[in-house]
N, C-alpha and C positions, 0 to 999 in steps of 0.2 A: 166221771167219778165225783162222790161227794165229798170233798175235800172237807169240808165243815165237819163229817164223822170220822176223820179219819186224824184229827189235832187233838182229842185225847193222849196223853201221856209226852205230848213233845211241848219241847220251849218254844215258845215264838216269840220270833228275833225281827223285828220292825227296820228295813232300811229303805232309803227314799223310791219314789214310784218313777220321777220322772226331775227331769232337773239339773244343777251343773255339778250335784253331789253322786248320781246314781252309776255314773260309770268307774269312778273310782273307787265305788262302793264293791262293783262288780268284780272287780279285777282283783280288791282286797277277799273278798270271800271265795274268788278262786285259788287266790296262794294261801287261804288258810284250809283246801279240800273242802270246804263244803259243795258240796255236788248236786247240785239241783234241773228242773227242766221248768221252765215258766211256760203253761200251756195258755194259749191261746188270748195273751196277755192277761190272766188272769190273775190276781192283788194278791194269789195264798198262792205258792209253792212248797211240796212237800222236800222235802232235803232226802235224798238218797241213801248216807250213808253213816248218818247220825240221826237221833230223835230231837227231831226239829222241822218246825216248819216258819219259811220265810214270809212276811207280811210285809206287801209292799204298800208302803203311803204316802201324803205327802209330807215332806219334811216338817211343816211348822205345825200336824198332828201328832207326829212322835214322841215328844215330851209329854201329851195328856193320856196317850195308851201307855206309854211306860210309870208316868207320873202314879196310874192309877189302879195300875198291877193287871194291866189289860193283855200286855205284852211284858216280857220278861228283861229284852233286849232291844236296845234301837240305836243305831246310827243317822244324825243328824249333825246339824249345824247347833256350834257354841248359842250363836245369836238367836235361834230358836228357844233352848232350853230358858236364855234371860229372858226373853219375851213372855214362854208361860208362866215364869216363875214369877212377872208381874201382874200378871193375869190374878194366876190365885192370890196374893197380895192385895189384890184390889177386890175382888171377891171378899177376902175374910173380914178386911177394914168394914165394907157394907153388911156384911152380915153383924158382925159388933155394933156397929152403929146401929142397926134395927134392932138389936134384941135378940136376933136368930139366935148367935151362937152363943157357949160357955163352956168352962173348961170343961167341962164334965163332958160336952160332947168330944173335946181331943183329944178327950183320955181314952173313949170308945172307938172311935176308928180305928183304922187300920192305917198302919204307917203309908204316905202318900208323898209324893214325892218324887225324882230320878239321884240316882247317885251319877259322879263320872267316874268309867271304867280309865280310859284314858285318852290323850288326843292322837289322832289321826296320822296327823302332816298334807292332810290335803284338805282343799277348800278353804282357802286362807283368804277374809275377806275385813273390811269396815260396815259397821253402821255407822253411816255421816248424815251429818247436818250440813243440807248443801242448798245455796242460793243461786237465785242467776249471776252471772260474771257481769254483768252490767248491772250493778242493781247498788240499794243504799245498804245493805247488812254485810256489816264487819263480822259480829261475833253471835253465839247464841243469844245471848240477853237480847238485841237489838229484834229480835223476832218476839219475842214476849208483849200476849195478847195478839198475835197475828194467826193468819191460818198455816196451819201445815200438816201438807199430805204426807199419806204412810200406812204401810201393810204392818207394820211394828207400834200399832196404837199402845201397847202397855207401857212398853221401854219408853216410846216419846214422852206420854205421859210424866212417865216421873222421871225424864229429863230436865221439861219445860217446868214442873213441879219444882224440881230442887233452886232452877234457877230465879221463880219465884220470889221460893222464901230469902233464897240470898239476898235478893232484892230490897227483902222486909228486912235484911240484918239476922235472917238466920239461920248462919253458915252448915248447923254440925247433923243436919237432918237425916234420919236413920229412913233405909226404905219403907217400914212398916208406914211411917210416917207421909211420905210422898205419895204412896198408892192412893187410889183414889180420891186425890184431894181435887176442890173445885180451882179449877184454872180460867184466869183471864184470858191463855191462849186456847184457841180451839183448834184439837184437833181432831181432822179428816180423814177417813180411813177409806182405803184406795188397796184396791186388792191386786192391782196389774197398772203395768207403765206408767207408773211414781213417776217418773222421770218429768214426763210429759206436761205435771198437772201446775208446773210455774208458767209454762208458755200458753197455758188454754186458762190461766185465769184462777183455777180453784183455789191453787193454795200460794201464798208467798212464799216457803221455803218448802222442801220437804225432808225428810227423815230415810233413807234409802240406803241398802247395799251396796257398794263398792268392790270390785274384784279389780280391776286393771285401769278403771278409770275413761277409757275411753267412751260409757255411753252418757257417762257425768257430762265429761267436756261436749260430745255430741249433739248433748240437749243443752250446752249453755251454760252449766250450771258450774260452781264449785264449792268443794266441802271447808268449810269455816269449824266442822268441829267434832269430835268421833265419840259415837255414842257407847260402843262396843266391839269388840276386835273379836274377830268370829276363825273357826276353822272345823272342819268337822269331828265328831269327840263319836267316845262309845260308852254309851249311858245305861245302866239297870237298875232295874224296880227295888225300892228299898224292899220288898218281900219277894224274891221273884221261885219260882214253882221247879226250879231245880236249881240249886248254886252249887253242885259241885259240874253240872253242864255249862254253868255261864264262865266258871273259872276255866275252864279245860278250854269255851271259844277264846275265850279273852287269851288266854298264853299262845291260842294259835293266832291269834291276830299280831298278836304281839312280835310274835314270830315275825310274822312278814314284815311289821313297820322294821323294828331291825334289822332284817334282811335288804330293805330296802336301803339304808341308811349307811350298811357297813358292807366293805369287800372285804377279802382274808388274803394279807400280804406277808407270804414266804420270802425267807433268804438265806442266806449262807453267809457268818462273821467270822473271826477267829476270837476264840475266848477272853482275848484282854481285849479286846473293843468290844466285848459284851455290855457292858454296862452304858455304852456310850450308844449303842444301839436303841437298846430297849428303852429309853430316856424316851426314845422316836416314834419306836411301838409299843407302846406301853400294856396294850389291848384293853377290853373293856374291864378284865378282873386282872390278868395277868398273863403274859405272852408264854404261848410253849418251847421249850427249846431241849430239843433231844441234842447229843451228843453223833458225831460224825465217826466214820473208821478212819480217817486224816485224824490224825492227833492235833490237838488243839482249835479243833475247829466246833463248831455247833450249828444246826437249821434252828432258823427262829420262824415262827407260824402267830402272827398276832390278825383280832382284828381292826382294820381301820376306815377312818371316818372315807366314806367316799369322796368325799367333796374334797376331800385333804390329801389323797390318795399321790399326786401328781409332788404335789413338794416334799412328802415324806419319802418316796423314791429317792430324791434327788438330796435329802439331806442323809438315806442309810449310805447311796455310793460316798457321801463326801466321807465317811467315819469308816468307809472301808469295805462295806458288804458287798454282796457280791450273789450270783443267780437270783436276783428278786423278780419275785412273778405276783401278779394278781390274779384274784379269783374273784368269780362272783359268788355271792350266798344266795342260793333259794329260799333256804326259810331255814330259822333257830329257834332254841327255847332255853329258856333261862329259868331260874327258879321260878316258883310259882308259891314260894312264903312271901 
């Protein structure tokens, strides 16, 4: 099938190709029903049972097909999104300084750009500045004018940038400002095991992702200083080719992270320890509680934090309640104003 003729009239929704985002991505798009079949590892899946089709990529491409109203939707990493977004910043700076551009060109375009729809809860990472453990660097400055490796050339850039100008006495520097400014340090751009490029010589520090820390220490190395706090988000085109389909994925997404997040915890009080109960379940807008055929009694049905789940038991028996049970939540929906 020609899948290319067949992306008329559907959104497409950008989530990563391969990677430590794509499984979580998976799992998320199956508690929101999107239904799909990815044929023969193929990058475009049509969705079965919405008008949509999936485009898979790789995540630090996501932010310029959504940036540029390529794709309508994408799920990626925080630290991607700043990374393009220094990109284009360093882009426009050179374009200014040559001449290319003027307002009157960005008043003609077309809105460019990713908005965030919202964050995830998965993929929770660092971008650090990390040296070898046996080595002379304390801190970022101490690397200023050295080499450092890094698949995140933008963000280092006007990392090493900002610390720069500090340098020179000038604290209050706006990014327009740092993008591509000329720097004393240089840096190296390393598309694959950053890690490596302190013990083979290339670079003195590098600029690298962080998840759990073990391939940092691994290679030796430790982070002296975080460039950006990453996790994976859900981004769309400031113009994108259906927003009442991208509000309808987003409440089903949404759906699930809160599903994820909360169980629904029943019980049985009696009426003057109502108050002292629902202190406990408060639920996210307000607990239900119907009335009982026991006179003076009530079932209360709130939801609560899972993580909380275990002491909030244990503080309804102390005030008195009584049949408390847990549920799990498959998927919710909340307003959508």
């Amino acid at each position: 099938m020609d899948l290319v003729n067949h992306l008329e009239g559907r959104l497409l929704f950008a989530v990563p190709k391969k990677g430590r985002l794509l499984q979580a991505c998976l799992n998320l798009l199956e508690g929101a029903d999107i239904q799909f079949r990815r044929e023969n590892r193929l990058d475009i899946a049509l969705v079965k049972n919405l008008p949509i089709a999936l485009v898979f990529l790789p995540a630090a491409d996501i932010p310029t097909f959504v940036g540029e109203g390529r794709v309508d939707l994408g799920i990626t990493g925080y630290d991607q999104v700043q990374e393009h977004d220094a990109g284009v910043r360093t882009v426009a700076r050179a374009r200014r300084q040559s001449g290319e551009w003027s307002a009157q060109d960005g008043e003609k375009a077309k809105p460019q750009g990713c908005d965030t729809v919202m964050e995830l809860g998965f993929g929770a990472c660092k971008l650090q500045v990390q040296v070898p453990v046996k080595g002379e660097y304390a801190t970022g400055k101490d690397l200023i004018g050295k080499n450092i490796g890094t698949s995140f050339v933008h963000l280092a850039q006007e990392y090493f940038a900002r610390l720069e100008l500090e340098q020179e006495g000038l604290v209050d520097a706006d990014a327009s400002q740092l993008a591509g400014r000329k720097l004393k340090t240089q840096i190296v751009e390393l598309s694959g095991s950053v890690e490596a490029a302190c013990a083979l010589g290339v670079a003195d520090g590098i600029v690298d992702l962080v998840e759990s820390g073990e391939t940092m220490k691994a290679a030796g190395l430790m982070a002296i200083d975080t460039v950006v706090e990453s996790s994976a988000i859900l981004i769309k085109s400031k113009a994108p080719s259906n927003p009442e389909m991208v509000d309808l994925i987003a409440a089903r997404i949404g759906g699930v992270i809160t599903a994820q997040k909360y169980v629904l915890c029943q019980y049985n009080v009696e009426r003057t320890r109502l108050a002292d109960a629902t202190k406990i379940t408060p639920g996210k807008r307000a607990p239900t509680i119907t009335s009982l055929e026991t006179e003076g009694w009530v079932a209360v049905s709130a939801m609560v934090e899972k993580k909380r789940i275990a002491t909030v038991m244990d503080d309804l028996t102390t005030v008195g309640a009584t049949d408390i049970i847990v549920l799990d939540i498959h998927n919710t929906r909340g307003s959508r104003a």
